[in-house]
PASEBA-1860 file (N, C-alpha, C; in nm, 3 decimals):
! residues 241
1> XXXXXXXX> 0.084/-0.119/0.000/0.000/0.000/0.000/0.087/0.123/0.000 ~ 0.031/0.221/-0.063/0.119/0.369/-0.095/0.113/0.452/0.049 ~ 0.237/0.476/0.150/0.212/0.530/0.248/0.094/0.679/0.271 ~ 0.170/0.762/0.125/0.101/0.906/0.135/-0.041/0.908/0.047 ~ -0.098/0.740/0.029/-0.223/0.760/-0.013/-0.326/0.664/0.100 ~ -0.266/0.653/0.216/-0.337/0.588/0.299/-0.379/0.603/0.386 ~ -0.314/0.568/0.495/-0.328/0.599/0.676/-0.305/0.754/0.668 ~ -0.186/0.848/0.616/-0.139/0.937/0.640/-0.260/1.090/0.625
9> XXXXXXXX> -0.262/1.090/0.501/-0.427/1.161/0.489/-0.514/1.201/0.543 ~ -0.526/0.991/0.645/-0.630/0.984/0.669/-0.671/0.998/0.800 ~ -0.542/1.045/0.837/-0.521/1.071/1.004/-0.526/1.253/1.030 ~ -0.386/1.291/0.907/-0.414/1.471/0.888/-0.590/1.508/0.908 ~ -0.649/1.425/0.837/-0.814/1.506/0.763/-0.826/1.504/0.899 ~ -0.819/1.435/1.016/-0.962/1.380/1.146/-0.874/1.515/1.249 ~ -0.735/1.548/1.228/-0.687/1.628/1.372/-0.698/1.733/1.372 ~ -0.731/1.802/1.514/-0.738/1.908/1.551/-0.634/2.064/1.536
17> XXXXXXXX> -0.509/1.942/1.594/-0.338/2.016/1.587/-0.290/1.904/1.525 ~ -0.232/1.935/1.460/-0.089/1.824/1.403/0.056/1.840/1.463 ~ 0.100/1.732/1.553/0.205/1.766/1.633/0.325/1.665/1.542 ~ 0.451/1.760/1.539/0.539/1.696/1.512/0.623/1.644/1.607 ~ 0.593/1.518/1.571/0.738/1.401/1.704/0.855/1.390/1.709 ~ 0.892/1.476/1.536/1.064/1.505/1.547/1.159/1.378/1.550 ~ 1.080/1.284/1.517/1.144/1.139/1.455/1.088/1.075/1.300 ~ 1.136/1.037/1.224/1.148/0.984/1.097/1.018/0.847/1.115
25> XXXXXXXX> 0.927/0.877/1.005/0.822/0.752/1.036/0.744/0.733/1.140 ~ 0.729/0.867/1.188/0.607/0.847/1.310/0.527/0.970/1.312 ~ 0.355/0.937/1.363/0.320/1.096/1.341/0.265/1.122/1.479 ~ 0.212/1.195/1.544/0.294/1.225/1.709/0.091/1.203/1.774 ~ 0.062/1.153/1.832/-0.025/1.100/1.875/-0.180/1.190/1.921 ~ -0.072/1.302/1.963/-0.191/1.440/1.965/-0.240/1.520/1.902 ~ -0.349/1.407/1.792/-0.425/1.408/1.675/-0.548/1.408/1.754 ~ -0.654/1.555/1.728/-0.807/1.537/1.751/-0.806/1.525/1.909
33> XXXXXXXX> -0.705/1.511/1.972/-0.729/1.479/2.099/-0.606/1.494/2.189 ~ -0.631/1.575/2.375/-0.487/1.609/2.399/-0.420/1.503/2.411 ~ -0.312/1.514/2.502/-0.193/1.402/2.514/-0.237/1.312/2.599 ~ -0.275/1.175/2.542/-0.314/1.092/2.651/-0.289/1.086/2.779 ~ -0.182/1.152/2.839/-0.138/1.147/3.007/-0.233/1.225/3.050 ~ -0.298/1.337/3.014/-0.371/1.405/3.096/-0.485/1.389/3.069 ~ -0.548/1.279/2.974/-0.709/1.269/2.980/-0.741/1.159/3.097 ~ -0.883/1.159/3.133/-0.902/1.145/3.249/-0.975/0.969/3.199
41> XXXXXXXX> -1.017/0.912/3.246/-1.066/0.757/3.223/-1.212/0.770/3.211 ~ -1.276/0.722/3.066/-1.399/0.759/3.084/-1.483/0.578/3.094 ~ -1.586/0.662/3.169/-1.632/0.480/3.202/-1.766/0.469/3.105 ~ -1.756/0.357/3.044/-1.865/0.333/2.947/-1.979/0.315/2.976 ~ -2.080/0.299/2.934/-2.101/0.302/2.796/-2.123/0.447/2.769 ~ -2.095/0.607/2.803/-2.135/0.755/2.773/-2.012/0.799/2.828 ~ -1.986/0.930/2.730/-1.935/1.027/2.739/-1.988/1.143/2.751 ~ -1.933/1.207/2.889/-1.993/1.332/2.907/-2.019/1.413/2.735
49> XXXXXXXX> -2.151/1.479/2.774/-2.199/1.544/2.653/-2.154/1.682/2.660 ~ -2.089/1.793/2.574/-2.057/1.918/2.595/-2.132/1.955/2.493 ~ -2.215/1.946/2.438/-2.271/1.980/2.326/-2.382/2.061/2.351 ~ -2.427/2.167/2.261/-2.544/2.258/2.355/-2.653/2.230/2.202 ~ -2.800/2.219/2.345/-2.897/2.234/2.222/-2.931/2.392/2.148 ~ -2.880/2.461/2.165/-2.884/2.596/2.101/-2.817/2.556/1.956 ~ -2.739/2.522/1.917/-2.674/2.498/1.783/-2.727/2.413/1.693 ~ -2.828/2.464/1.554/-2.879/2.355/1.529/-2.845/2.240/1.443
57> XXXXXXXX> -2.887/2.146/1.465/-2.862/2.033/1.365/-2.645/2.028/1.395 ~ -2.601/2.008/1.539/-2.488/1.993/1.522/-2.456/1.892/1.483 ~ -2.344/1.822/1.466/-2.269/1.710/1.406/-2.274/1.607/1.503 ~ -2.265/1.479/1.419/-2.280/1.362/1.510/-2.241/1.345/1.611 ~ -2.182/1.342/1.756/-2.110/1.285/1.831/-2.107/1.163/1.829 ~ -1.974/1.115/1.883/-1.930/1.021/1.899/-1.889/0.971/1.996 ~ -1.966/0.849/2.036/-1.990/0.815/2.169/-1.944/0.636/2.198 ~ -1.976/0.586/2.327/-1.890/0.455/2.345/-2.000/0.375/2.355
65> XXXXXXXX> -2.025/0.267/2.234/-2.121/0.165/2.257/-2.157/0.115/2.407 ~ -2.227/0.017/2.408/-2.270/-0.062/2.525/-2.209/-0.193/2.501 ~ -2.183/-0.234/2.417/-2.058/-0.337/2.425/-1.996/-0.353/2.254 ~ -1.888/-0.447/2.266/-1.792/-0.433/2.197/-1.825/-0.487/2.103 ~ -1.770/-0.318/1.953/-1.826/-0.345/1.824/-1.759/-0.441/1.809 ~ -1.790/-0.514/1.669/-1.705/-0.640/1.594/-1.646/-0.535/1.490 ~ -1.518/-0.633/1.438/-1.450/-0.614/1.326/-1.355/-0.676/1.265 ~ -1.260/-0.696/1.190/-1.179/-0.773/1.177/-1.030/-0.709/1.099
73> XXXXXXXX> -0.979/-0.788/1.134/-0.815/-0.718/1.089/-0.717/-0.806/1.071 ~ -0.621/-0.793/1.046/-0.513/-0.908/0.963/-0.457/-0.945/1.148 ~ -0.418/-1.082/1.162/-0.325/-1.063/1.271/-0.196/-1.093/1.191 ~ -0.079/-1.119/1.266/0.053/-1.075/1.260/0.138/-1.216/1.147 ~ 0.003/-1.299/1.131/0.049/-1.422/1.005/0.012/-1.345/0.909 ~ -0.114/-1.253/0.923/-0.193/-1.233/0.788/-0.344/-1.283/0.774 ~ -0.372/-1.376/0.857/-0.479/-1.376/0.857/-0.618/-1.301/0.906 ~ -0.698/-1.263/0.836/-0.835/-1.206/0.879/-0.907/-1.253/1.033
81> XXXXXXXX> -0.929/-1.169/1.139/-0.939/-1.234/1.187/-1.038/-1.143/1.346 ~ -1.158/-1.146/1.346/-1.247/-1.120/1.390/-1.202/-1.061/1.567 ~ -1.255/-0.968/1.591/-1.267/-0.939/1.751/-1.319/-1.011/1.828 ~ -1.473/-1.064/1.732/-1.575/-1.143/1.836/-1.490/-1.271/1.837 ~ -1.384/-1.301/1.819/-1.377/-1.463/1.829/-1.290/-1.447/1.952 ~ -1.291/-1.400/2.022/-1.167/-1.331/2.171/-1.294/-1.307/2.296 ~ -1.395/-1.320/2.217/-1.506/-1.277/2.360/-1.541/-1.409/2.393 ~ -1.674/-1.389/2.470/-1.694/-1.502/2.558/-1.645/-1.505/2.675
89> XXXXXXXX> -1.536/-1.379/2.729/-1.439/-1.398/2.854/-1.387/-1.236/2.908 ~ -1.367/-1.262/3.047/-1.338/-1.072/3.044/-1.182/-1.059/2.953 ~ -1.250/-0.959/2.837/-1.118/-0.901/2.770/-1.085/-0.748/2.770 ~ -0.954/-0.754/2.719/-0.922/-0.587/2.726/-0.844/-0.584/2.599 ~ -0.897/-0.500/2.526/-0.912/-0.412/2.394/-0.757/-0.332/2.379 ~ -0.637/-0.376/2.348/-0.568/-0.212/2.358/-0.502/-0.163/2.244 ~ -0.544/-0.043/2.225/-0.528/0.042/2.076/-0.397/0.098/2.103 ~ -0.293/0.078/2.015/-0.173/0.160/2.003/-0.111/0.193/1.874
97> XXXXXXXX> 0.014/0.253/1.881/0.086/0.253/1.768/0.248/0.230/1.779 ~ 0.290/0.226/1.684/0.487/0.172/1.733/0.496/0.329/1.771 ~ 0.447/0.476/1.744/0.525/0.566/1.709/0.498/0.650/1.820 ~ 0.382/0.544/1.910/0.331/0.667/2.046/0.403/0.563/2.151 ~ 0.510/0.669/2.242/0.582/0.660/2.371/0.505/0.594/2.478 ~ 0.414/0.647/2.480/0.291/0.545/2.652/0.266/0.424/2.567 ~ 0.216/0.383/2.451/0.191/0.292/2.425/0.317/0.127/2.403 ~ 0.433/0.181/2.382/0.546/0.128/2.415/0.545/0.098/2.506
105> XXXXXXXX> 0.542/0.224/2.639/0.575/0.162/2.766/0.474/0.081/2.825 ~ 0.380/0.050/2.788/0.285/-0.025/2.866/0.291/-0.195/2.814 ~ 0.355/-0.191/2.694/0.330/-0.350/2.632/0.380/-0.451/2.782 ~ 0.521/-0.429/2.818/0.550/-0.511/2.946/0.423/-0.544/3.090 ~ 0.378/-0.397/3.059/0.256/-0.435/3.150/0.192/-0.571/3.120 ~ 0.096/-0.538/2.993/0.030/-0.591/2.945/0.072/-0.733/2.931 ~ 0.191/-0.781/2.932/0.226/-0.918/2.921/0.232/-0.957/3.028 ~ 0.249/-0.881/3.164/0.231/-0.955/3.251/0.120/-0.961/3.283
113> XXXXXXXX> 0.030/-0.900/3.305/-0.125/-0.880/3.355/-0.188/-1.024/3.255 ~ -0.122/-1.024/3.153/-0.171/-1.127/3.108/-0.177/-1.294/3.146 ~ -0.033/-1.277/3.168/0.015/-1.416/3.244/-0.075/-1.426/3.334 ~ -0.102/-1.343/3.490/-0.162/-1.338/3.555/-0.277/-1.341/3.582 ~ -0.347/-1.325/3.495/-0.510/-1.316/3.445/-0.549/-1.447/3.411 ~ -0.471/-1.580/3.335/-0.510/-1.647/3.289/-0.594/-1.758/3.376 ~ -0.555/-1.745/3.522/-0.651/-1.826/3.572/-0.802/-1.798/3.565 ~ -0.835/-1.645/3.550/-0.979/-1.594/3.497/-0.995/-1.606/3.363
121> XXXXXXXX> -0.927/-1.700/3.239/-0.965/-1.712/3.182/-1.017/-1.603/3.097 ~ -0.902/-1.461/3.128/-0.886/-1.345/3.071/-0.791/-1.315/2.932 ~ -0.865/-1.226/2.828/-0.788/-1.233/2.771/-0.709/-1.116/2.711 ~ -0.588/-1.044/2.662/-0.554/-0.907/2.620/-0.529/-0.941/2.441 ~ -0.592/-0.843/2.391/-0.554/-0.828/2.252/-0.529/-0.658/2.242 ~ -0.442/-0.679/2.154/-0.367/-0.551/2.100/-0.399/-0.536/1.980 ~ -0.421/-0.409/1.927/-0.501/-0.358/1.837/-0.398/-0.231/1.765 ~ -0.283/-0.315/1.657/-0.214/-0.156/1.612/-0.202/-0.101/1.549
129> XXXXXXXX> -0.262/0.017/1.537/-0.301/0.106/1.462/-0.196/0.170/1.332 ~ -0.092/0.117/1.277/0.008/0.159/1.204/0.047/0.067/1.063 ~ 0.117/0.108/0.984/0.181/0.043/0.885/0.218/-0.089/0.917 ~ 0.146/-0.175/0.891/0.203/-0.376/0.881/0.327/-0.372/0.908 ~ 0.398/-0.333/0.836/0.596/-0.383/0.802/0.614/-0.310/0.953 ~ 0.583/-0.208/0.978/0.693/-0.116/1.085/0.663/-0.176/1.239 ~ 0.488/-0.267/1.210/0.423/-0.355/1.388/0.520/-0.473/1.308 ~ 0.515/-0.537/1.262/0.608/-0.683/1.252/0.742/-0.604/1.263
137> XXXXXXXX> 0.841/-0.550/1.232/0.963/-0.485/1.259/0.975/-0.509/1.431 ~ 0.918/-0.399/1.441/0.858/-0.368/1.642/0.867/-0.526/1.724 ~ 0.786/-0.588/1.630/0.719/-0.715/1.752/0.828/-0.815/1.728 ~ 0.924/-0.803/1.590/1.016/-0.898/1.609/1.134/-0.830/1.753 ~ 1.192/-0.750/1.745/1.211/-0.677/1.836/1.199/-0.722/2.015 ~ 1.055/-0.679/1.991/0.946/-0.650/2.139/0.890/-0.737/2.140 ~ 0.870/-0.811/2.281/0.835/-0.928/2.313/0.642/-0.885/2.354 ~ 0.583/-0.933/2.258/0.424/-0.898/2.254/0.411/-1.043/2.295
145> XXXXXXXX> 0.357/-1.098/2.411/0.312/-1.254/2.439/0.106/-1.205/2.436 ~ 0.086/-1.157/2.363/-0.092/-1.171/2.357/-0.080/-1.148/2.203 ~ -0.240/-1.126/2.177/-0.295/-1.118/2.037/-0.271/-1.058/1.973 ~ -0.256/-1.038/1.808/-0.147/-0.851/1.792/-0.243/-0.854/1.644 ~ -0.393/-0.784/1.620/-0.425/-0.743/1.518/-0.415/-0.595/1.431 ~ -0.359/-0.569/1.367/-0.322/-0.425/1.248/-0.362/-0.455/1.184 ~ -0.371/-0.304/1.157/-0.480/-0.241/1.043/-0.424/-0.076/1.034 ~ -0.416/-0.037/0.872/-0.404/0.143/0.870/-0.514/0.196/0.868
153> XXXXXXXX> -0.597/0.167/0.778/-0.753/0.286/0.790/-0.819/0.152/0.859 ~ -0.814/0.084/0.830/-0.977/-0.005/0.893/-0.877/-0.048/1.022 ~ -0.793/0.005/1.091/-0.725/0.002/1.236/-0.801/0.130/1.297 ~ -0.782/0.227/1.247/-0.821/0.365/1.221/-0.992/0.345/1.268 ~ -1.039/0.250/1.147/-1.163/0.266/1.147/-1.220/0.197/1.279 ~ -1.172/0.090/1.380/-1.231/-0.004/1.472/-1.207/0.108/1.562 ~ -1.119/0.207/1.551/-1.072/0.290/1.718/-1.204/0.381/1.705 ~ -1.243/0.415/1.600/-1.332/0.496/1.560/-1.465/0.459/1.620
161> XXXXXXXX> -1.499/0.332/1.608/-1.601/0.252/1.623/-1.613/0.264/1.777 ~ -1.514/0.296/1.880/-1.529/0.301/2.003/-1.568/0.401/2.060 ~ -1.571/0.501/1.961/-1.589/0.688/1.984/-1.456/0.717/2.021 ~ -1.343/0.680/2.022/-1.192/0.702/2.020/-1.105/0.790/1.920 ~ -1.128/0.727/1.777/-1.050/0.811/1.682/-0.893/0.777/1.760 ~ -0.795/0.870/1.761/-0.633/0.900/1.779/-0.591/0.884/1.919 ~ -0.697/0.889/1.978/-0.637/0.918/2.185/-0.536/0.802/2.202 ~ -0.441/0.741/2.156/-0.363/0.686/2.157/-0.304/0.713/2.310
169> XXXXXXXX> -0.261/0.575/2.374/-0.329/0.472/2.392/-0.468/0.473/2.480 ~ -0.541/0.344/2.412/-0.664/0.351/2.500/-0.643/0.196/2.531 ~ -0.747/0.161/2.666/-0.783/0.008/2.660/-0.919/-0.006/2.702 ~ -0.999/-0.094/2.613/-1.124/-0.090/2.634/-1.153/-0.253/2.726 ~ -1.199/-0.261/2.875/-1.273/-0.358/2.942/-1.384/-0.401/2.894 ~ -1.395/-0.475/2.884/-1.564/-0.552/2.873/-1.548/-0.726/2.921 ~ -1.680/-0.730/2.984/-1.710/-0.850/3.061/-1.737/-0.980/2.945 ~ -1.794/-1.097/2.994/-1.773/-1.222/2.942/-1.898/-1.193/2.830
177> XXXXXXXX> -1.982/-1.082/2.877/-2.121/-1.105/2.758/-2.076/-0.952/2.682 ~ -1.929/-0.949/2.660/-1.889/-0.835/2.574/-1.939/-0.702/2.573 ~ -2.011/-0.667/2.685/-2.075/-0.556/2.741/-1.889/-0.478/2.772 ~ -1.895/-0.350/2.757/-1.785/-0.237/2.760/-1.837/-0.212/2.966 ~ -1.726/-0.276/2.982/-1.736/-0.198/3.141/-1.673/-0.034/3.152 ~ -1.551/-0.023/3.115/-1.498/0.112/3.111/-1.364/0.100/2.982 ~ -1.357/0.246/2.999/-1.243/0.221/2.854/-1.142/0.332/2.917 ~ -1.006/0.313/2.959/-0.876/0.370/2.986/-0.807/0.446/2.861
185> XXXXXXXX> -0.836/0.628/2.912/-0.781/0.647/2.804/-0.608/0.693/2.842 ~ -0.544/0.705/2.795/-0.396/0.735/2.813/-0.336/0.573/2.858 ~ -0.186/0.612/2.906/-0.139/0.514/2.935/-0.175/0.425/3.087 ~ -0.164/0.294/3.062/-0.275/0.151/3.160/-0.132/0.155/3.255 ~ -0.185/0.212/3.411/-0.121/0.185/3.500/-0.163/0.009/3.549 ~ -0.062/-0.106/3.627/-0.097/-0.192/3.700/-0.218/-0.177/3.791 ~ -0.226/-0.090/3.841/-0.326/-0.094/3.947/-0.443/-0.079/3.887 ~ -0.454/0.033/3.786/-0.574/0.075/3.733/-0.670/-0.093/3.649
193> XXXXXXXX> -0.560/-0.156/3.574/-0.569/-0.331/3.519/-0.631/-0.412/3.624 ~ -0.564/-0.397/3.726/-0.632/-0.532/3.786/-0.741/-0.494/3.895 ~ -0.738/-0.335/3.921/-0.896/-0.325/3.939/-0.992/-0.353/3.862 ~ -1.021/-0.349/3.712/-1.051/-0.343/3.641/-1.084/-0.487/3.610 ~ -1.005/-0.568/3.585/-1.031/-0.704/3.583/-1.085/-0.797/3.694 ~ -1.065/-0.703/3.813/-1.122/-0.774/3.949/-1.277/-0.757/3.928 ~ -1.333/-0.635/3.881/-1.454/-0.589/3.854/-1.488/-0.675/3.746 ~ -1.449/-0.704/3.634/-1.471/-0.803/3.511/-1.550/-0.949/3.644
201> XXXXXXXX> -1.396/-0.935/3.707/-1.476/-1.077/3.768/-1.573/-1.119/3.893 ~ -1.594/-0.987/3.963/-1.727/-0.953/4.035/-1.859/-0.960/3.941 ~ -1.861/-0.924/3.830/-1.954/-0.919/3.735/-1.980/-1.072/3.674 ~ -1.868/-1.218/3.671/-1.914/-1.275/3.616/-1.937/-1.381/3.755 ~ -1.926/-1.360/3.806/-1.916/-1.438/3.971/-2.060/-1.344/4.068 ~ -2.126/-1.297/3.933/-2.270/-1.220/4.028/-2.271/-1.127/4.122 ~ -2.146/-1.088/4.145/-2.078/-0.978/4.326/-2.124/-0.876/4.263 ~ -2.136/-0.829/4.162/-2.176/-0.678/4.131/-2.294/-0.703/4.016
209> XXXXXXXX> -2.332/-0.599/3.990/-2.422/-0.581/3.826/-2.348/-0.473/3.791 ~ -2.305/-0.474/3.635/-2.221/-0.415/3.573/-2.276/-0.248/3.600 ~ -2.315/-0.218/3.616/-2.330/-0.064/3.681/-2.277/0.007/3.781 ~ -2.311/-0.100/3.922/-2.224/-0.095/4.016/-2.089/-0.087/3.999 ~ -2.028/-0.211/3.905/-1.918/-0.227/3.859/-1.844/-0.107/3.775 ~ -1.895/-0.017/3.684/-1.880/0.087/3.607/-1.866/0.218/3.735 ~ -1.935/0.223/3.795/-1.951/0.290/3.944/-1.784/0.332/4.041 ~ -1.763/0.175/4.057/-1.656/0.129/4.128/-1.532/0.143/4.029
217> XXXXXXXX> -1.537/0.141/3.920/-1.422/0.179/3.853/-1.371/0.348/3.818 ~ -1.498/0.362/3.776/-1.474/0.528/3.773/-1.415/0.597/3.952 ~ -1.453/0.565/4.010/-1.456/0.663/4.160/-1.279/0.597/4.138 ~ -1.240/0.481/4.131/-1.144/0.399/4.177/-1.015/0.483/4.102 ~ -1.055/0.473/3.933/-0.979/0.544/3.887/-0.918/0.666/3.886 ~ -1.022/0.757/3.913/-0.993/0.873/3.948/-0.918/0.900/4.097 ~ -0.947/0.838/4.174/-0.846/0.832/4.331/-0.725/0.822/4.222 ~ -0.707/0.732/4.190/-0.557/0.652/4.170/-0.517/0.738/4.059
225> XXXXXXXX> -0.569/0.821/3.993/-0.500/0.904/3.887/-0.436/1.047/4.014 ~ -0.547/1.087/4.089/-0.491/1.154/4.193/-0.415/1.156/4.286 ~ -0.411/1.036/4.313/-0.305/1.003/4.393/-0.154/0.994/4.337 ~ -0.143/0.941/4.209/-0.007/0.913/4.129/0.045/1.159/4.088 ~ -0.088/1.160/4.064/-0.089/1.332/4.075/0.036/1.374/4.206 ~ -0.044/1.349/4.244/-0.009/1.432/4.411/0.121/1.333/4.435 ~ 0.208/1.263/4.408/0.316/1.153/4.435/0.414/1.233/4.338 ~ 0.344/1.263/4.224/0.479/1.302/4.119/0.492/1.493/4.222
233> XXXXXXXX> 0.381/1.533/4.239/0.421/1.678/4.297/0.544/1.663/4.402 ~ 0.492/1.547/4.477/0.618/1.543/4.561/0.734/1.528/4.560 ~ 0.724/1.466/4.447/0.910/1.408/4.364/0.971/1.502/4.352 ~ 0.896/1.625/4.291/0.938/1.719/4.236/1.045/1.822/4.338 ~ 1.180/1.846/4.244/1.277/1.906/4.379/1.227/2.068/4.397 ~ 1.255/2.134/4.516/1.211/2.241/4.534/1.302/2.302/4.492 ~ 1.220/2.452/4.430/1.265/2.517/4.355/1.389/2.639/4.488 ~ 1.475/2.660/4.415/1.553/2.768/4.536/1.601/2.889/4.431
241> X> 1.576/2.983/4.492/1.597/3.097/4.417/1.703/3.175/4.512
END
């Protein structure tokens, strides 16, 4: 496929700012949306609405299903190869690219949370959003031990499908009946994962109803984004003048 008749275009048309990353072969993630570290975790299935009814006939919004669209995408042999065939079990969704920094740093997460999960019969697929050759390059490289489906526009197009678009990285939860519990936008701390999956498994073990569960993740998340807040203030050396 022709790079400057594809993905590239097709990413310029959707952003807000176009940020340059100042590296060769990458385009810088804060497209349409700010820098994933500082967006906040939105819990599914709605996104706060900012939209006013004074404006008429505004434009669609784009919002987060009630559970997880289908689609399909090459995995890393080449074969076609469906989302829905990964459900049936609590999974987590995660959208990246080789060329965004949080999304790098989290793959190690993700392989372990995985290991660890498997007694719930949990599963992680990775979802990457970039040029074929440059994710096989990467993954020979980088040790990816879960599912690894790419795609350039119809990669493009599934993040889309989540009400996501570019927020690079995201990870979308959903329970065993593929219902979206919450979706992590920026980079997936440990703690934030296995709350998250603990809730997956309150939900299939009857301890919660997925509301409650959506409930308990949002309040949860937000502590723990505040708290890691208020930890880095402290790191920080004082200033002496």
């Amino acid at each position: 496929m022709n790079r400057s008749s594809s993905l590239i275009p097709r990413l310029l048309g959707a952003v807000f700012v176009a940020v340059a990353a100042g590296a060769v072969g990458f385009i810088a993630y804060r497209l349409k949306y700010p820098a994933p570290e500082i967006l906040e975790t939105v819990a599914a299935p709605a996104v706060e609405d900012q939209s006013t009814a004074a404006t008429p006939e505004p434009p669609k919004e784009k919002t987060i299903p009630d559970s997880l669209p289908d689609f399909s995408l090459a995995d890393r042999s080449g074969q076609t190869t469906k989302l829905s065939s990964f459900g049936g079990r609590p999974l987590m969704v995660n959208f990246w690219a080789t060329w965004c920094a949080p999304c790098r740093r989290e793959i190690p997460l993700l392989n372990k949370i995985r290991m660890e999960r498997k007694s719930q019969n949990a599963e992680i697929v990775g979802v990457a959003v970039d040029f074929r050759e440059e994710v096989l390059k990467f993954a020979a490289k980088v040790p990816i031990d879960y599912p690894l489906l790419i795609g350039e526009e119809d990669g493009l197009a599934a993040a889309e499908a989540f009400g996501m678009g570019m927020a690079f990285p995201f990870s979308v939860f959903a329970d065993s009946k593929n219902r979206i519990l919450t979706i992590k936008i920026g980079e997936l701390h440990e703690d934030e994962a296995n709350f998250a999956f603990d809730r997956l498994r309150d939900i299939d073990n009857g301890v919660l109803t997925l509301e409650a569960a959506k409930a308990a993740v949002a309040e949860a998340f937000r502590e723990m984004a505040a708290e890691r807040a208020r930890a880095d203030a402290a790191a920080e050396p004082l200033s002496t003048n």
